[in-house]
N, C-alpha and C positions, 0 to 999 in steps of 0.2 A: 608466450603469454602466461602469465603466472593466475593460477587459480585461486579463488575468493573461499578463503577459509571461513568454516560455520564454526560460529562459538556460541554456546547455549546460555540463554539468559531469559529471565523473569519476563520481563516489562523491555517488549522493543518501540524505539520510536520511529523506525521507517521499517517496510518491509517491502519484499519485489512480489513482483503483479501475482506469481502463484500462491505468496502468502496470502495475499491479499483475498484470492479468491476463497484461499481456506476460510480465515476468518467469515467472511461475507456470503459462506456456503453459495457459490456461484460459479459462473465459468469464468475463464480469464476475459475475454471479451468485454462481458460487463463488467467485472471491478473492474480494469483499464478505463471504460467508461466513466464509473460512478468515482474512481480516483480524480479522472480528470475535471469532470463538473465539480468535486471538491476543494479543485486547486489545490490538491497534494502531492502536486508531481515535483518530483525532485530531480533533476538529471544532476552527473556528477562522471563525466566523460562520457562513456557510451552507458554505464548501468542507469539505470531508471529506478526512482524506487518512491512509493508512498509514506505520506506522513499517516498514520496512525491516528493521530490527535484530529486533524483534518477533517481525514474523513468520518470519524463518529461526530464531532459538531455536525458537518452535515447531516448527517444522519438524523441528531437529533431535530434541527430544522425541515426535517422533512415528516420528521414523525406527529411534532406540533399542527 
């Protein structure tokens, strides 16, 4: 199984559930959560990974 290379950049537009949790200062559990009521969920074989864009609109609708 060949390993997913990290390549450093600005502005991502998906990231996987640990990023996630970073950004969203939380446990993996809830961003998993707060990804999926976003409908940011991206599957792409077995990786999973959130939209970015996604979940801050929601965010924003929830902040209104």
């Amino acid at each position: 199984m060949n390993k997913t290379t990290q390549r450093k950049t600005d502005q991502q537009i998906t990231v996987d559930v640990e990023k996630l949790a970073g950004m969203l200062s939380c446990g993996r559990a809830t961003a998993r959560k707060i990804g999926e009521q976003a409908g940011a969920r991206i599957t792409i074989g077995r990786r999973v990974l959130y939209s970015v864009d996604a979940v801050k609109k929601y965010l924003k609708t929830l902040q209104e």
